[in-house]
ZABADREN-348526 format. One record per residue (C-alpha): residue in three letters; chain; x, y, z. Coordinates in steps of 0.05 Angstrom, whole numbers, plus 5000, padded with zeros to 4 digits. Layout:
N
residu->ALA; chaine->A; x->X; y->Y; z->Z
...
//
This chain:
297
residu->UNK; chaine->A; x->4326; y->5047; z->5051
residu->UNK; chaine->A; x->4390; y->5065; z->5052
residu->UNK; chaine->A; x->4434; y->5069; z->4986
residu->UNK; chaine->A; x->4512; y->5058; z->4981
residu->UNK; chaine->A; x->4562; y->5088; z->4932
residu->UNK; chaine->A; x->4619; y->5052; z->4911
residu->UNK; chaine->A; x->4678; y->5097; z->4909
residu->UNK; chaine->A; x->4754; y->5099; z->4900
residu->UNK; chaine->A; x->4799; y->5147; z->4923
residu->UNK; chaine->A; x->4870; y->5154; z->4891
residu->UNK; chaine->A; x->4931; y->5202; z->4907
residu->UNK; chaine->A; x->4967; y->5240; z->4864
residu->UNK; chaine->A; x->5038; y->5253; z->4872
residu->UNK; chaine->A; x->5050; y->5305; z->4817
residu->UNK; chaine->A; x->5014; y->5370; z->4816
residu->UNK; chaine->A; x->5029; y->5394; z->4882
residu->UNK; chaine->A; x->5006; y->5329; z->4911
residu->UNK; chaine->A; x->4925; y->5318; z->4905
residu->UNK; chaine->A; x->4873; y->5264; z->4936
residu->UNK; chaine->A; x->4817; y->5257; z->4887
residu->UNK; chaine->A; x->4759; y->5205; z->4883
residu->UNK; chaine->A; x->4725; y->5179; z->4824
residu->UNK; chaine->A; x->4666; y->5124; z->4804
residu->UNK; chaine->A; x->4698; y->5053; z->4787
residu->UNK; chaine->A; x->4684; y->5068; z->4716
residu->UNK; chaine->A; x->4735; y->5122; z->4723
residu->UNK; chaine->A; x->4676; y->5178; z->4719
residu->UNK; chaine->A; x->4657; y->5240; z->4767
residu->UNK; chaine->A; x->4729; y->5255; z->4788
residu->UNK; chaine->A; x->4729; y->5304; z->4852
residu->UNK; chaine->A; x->4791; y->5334; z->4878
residu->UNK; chaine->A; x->4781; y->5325; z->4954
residu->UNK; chaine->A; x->4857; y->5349; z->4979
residu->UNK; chaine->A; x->4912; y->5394; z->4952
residu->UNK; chaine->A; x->4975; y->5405; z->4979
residu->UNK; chaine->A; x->4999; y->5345; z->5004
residu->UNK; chaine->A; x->5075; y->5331; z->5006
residu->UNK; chaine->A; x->5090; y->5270; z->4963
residu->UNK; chaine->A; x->5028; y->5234; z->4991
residu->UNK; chaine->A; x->5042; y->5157; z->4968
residu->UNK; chaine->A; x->4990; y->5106; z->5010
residu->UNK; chaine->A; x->4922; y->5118; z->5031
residu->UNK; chaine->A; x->4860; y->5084; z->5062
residu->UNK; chaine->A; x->4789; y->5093; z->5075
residu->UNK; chaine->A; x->4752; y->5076; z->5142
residu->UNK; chaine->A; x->4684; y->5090; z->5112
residu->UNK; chaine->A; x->4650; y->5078; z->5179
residu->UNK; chaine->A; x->4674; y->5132; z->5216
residu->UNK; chaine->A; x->4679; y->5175; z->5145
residu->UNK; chaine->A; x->4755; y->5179; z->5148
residu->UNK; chaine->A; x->4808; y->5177; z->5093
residu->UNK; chaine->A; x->4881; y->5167; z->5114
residu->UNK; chaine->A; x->4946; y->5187; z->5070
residu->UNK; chaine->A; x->5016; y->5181; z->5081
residu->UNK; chaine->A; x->5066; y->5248; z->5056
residu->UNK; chaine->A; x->5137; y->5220; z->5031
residu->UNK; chaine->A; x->5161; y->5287; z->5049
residu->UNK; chaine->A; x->5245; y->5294; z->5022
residu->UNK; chaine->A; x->5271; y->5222; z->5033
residu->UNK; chaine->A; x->5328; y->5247; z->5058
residu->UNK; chaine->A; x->5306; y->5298; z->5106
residu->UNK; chaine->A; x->5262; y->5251; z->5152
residu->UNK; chaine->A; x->5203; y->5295; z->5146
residu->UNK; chaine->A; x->5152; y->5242; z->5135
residu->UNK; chaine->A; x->5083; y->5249; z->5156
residu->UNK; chaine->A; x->5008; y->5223; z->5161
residu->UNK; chaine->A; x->4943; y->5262; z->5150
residu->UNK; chaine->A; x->4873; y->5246; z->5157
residu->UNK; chaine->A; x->4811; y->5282; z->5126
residu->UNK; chaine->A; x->4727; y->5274; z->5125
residu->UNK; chaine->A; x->4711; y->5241; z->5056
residu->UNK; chaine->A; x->4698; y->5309; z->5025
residu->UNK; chaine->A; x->4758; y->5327; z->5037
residu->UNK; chaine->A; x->4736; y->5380; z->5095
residu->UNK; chaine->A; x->4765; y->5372; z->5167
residu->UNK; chaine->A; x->4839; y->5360; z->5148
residu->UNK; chaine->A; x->4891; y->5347; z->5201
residu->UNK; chaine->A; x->4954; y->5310; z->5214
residu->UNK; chaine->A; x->4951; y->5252; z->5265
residu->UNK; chaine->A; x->5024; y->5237; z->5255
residu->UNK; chaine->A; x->5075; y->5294; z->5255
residu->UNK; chaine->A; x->5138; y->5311; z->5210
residu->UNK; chaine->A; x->5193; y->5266; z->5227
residu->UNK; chaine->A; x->5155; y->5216; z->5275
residu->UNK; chaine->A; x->5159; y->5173; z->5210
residu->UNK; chaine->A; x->5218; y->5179; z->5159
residu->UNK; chaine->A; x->5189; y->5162; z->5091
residu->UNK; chaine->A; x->5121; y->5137; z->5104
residu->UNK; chaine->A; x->5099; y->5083; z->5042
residu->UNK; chaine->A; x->5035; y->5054; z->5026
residu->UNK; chaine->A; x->4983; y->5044; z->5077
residu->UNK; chaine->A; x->4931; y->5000; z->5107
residu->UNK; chaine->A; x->4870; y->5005; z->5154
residu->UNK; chaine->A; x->4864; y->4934; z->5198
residu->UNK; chaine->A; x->4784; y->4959; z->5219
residu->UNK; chaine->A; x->4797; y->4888; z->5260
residu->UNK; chaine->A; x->4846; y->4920; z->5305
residu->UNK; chaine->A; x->4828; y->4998; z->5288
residu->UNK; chaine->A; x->4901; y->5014; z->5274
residu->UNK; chaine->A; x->4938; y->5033; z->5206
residu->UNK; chaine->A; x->5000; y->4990; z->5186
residu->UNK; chaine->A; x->5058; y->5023; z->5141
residu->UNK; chaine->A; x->5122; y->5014; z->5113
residu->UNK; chaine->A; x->5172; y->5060; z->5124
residu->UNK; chaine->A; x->5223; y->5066; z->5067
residu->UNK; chaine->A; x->5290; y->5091; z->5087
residu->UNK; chaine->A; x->5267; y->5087; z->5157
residu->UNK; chaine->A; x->5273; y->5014; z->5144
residu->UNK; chaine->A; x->5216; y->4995; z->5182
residu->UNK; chaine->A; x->5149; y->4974; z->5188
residu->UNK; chaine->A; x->5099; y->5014; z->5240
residu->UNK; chaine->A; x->5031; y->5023; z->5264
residu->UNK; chaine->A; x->4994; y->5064; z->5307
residu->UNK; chaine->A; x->4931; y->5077; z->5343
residu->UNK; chaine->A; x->4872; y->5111; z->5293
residu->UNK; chaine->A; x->4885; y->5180; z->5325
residu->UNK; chaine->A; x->4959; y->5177; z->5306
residu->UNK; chaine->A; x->4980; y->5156; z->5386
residu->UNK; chaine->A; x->5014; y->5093; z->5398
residu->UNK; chaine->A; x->5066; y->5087; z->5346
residu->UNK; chaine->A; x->5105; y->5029; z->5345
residu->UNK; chaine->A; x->5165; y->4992; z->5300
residu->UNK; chaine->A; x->5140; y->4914; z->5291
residu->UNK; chaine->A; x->5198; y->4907; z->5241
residu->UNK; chaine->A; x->5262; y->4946; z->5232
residu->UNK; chaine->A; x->5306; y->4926; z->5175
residu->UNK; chaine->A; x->5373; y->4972; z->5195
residu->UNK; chaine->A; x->5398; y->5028; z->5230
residu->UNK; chaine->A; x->5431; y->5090; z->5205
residu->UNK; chaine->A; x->5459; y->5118; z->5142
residu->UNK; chaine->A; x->5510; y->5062; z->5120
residu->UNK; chaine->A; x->5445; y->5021; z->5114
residu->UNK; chaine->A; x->5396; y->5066; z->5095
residu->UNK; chaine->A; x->5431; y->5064; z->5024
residu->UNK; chaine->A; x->5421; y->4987; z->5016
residu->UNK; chaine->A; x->5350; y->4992; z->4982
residu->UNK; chaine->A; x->5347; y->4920; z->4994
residu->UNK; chaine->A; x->5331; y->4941; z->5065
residu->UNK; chaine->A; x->5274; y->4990; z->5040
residu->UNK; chaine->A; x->5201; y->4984; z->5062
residu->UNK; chaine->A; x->5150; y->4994; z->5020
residu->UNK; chaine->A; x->5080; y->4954; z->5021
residu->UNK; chaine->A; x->5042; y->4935; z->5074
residu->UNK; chaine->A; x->4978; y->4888; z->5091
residu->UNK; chaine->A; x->4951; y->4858; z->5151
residu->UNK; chaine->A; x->4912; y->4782; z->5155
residu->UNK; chaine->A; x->4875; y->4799; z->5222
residu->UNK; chaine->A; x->4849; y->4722; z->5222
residu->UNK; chaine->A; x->4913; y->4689; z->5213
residu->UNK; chaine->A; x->4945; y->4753; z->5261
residu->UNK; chaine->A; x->4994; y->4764; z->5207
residu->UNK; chaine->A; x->5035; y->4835; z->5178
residu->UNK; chaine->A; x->5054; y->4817; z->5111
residu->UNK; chaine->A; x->5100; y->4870; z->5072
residu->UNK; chaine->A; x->5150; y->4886; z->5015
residu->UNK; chaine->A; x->5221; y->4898; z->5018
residu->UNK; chaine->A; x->5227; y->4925; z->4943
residu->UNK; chaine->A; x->5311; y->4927; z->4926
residu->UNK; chaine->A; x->5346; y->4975; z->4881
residu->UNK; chaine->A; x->5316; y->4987; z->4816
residu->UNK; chaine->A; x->5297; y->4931; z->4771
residu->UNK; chaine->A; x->5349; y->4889; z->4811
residu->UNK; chaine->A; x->5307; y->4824; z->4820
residu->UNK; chaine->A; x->5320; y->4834; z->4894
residu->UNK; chaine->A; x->5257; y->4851; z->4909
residu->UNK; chaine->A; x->5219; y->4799; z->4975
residu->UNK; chaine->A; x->5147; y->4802; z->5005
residu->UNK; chaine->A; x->5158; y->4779; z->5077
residu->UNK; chaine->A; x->5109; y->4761; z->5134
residu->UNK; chaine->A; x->5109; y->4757; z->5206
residu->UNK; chaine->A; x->5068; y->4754; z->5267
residu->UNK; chaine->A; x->5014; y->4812; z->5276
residu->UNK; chaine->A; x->5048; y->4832; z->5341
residu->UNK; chaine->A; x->5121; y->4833; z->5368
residu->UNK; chaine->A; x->5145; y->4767; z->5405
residu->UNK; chaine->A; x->5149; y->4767; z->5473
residu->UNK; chaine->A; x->5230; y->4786; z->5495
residu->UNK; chaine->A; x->5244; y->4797; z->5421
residu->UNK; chaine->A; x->5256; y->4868; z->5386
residu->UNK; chaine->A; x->5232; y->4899; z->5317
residu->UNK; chaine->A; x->5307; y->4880; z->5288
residu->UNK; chaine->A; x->5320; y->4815; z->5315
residu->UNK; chaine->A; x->5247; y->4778; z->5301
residu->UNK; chaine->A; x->5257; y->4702; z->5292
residu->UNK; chaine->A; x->5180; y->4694; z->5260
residu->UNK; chaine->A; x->5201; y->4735; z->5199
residu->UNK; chaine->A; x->5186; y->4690; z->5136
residu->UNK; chaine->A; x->5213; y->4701; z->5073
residu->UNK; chaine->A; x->5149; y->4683; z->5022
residu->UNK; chaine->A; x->5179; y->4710; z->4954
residu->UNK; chaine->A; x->5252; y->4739; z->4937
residu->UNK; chaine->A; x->5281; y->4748; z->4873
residu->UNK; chaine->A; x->5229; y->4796; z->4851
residu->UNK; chaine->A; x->5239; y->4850; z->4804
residu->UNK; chaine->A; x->5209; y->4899; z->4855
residu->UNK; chaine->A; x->5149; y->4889; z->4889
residu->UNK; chaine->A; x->5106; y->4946; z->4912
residu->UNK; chaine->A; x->5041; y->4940; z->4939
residu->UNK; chaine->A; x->5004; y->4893; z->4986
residu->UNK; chaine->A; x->4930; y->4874; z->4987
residu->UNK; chaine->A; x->4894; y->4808; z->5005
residu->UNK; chaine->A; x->4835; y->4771; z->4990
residu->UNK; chaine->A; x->4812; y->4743; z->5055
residu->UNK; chaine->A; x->4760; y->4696; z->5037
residu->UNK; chaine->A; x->4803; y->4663; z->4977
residu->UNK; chaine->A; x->4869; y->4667; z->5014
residu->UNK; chaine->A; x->4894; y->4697; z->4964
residu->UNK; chaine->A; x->4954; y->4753; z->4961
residu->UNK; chaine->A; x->4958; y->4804; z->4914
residu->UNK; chaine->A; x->5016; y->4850; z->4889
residu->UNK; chaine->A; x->5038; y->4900; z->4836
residu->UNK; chaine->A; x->5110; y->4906; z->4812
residu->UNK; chaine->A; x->5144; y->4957; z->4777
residu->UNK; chaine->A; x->5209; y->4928; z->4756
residu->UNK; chaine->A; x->5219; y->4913; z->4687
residu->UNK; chaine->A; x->5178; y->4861; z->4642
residu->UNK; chaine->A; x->5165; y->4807; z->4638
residu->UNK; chaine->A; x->5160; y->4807; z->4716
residu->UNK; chaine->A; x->5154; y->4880; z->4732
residu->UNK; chaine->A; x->5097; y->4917; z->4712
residu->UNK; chaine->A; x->5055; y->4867; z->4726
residu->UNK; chaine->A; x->4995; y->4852; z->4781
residu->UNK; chaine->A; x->5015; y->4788; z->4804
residu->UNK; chaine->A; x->4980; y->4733; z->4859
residu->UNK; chaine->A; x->4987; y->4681; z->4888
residu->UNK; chaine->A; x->4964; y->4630; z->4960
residu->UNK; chaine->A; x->4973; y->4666; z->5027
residu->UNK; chaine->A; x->5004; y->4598; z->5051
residu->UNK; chaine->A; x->5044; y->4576; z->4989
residu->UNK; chaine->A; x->5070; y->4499; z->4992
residu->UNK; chaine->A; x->5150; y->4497; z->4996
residu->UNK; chaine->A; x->5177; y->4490; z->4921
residu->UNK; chaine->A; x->5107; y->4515; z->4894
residu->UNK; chaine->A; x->5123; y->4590; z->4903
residu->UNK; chaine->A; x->5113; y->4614; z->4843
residu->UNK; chaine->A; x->5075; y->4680; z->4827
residu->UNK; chaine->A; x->5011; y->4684; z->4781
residu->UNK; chaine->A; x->5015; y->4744; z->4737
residu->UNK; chaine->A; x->4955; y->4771; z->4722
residu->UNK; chaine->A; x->4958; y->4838; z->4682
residu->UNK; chaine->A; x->5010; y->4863; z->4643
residu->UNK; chaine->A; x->5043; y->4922; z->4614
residu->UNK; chaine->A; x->5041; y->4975; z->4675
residu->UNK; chaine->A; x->5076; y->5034; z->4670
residu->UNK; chaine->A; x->5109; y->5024; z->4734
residu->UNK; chaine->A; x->5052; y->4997; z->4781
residu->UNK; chaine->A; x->5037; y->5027; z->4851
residu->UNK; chaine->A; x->4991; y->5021; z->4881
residu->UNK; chaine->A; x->4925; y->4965; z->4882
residu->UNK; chaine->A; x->4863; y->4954; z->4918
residu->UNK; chaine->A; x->4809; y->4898; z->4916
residu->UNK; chaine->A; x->4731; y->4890; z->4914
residu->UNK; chaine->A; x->4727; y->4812; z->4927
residu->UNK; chaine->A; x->4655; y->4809; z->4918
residu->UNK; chaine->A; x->4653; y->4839; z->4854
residu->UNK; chaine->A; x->4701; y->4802; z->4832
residu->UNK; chaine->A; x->4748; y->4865; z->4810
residu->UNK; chaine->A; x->4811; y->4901; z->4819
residu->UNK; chaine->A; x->4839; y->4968; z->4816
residu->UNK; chaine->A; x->4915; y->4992; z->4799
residu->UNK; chaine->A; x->4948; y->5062; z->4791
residu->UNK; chaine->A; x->5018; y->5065; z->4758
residu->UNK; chaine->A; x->5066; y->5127; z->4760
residu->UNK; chaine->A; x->5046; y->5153; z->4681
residu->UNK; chaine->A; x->4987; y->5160; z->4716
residu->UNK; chaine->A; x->4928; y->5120; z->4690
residu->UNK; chaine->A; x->4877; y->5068; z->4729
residu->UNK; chaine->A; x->4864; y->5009; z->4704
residu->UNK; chaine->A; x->4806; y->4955; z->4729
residu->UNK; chaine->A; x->4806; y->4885; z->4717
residu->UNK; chaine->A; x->4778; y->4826; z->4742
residu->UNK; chaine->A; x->4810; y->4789; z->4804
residu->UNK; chaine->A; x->4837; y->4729; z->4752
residu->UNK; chaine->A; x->4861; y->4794; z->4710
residu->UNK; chaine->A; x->4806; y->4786; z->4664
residu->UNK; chaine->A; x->4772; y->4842; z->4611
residu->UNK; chaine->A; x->4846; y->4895; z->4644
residu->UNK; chaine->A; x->4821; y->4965; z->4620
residu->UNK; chaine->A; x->4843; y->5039; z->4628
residu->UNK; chaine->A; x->4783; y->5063; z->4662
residu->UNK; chaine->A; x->4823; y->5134; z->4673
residu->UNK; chaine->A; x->4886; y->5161; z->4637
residu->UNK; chaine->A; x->4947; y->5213; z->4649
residu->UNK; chaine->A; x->4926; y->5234; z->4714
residu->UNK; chaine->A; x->4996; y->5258; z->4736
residu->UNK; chaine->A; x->5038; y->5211; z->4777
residu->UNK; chaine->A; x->4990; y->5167; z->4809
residu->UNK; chaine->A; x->5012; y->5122; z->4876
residu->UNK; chaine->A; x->4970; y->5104; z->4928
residu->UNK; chaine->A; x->4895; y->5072; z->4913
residu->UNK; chaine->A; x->4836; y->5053; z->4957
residu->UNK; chaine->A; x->4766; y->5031; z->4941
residu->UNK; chaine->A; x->4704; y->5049; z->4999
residu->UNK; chaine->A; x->4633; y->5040; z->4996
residu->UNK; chaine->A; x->4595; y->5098; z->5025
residu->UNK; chaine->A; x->4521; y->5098; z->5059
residu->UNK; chaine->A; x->4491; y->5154; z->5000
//
């Protein structure tokens, strides 16, 4: 019979940049890759027994980059090369479609590509050039994908703390005739947000989940709410508290639980409603990116 392990894998910005994995009580912490160049989203395809990380590189050099690695950390190489992605932001597997999805910061765009790094395209591009690469309002950041509904869902987080922060969807694919900066699906769910960060949904609820790392009482927060929120009714649930600048998040649905990193580097687990929120690991360095896999033992 074959038995699973339940693992999560989080990256490490600090310290050189470092992948490491731990139990979801925040025991057994392995440190799978070093090295890594401002690594801020990641995500597991446990079936094929790959992890996926994006580098940050220098922002402003447009040396971005995004690896892939065997769950031990052994057979490291990058898929997508320096500069083929500017400043490469949290992450996500669609195992539906077998691409990744992520949002590029001051590239000001949001990009897939095949699982072997070929086929990289620009579903959404938010500006062009210098002169708008310094509106942050135009930044980026999270990313998710509803394969059911065929929908890209991301984050466009603002300047710091600004309340200009928007989650924004669109259709899965590119119009026919229409171009990554000129889509007319684009749909505004949320603005006014302190500064939203990371995407993740719950498929079977319908549910959307974010973290925020603006400032109280909005920021630092986990936050939800519907995938298909009645006009008038959009108003986030806030569910946990008191980050120290929340990155990154990732779900278990089934057992009814959530994981979030924040920057002063602890993990904290919770349940979906933000029930029983605990520090299941602390100062671990500047923590981003988060992802939770279940593994055949």
């Amino acid at each position: 019979m074959t038995q699973h392990q339940e693992r999560l894998f989080v990256l490490e910005a600090s310290s050189g940049g470092r992948l490491f994995s731990v139990n979801p009580d925040g025991t057994d912490k392995k440190v799978l890759v070093t090295g890594c160049r401002i690594p801020d989203g990641i995500a597991v395809d446990a079936a094929a027994g790959h992890i996926y990380w994006t580098n940050m590189g220098l922002p402003p050099e447009n040396d971005g980059s995004i690896e892939r690695a065997g769950l031990d950390g052994d057979d490291r190489t990058t898929i997508v090369p320096s500069g083929a992605t500017h400043t490469p932001k949290q992450l996500h597997f669609d195992a539906t479609g077998r691409k990744l999805y992520w949002g590029d910061r001051e590239g000001m765009r949001v990009m897939r590509c095949d699982l072997d790094g070929s086929n990289i395209e620009t579903l959404v591009q938010t500006g062009q050039g210098a002169d708008d690469r310094r509106d942050e309002t135009r930044w980026c950041v999270g990313v998710t994908v509803d394969p059911v509904g065929r929908h890209l869902y991301w984050t466009q987080k603002g300047p710091s703390d600004a309340g200009l922060g928007k989650i924004l969807r669109a259709g899965l694919d590119l119009p026919a005739g229409e171009n990554p900066d000129s889509r007319g699906d684009i749909e505004v769910l949320f603005d006014g947000l302190p500064e939203p960060i990371d995407l993740e949904l719950d498929l079977t609820e319908r549910m959307l989940y974010w973290t925020d790392r603006g400032d109280p009482p909005q920021g630092n927060t986990v936050n939800r709410s519907p995938m298909d929120p009645p006009e008038g009714q959009r108003t986030p649930e806030i569910l946990v508290t008191h980050l120290m600048e929340g990155i990154g998040i990732a779900l278990d649905p089934d057992g009814d639980s959530m994981y979030v990193t924040d920057l002063a580097g602890n993990v904290y687990a919770a349940g979906l409603d933000g029930s029983n929120p605990r520090e299941i690991l602390i100062l671990q360095g500047n923590l981003t990116g988060i992802a939770r896999a279940v593994l055949s033992a």
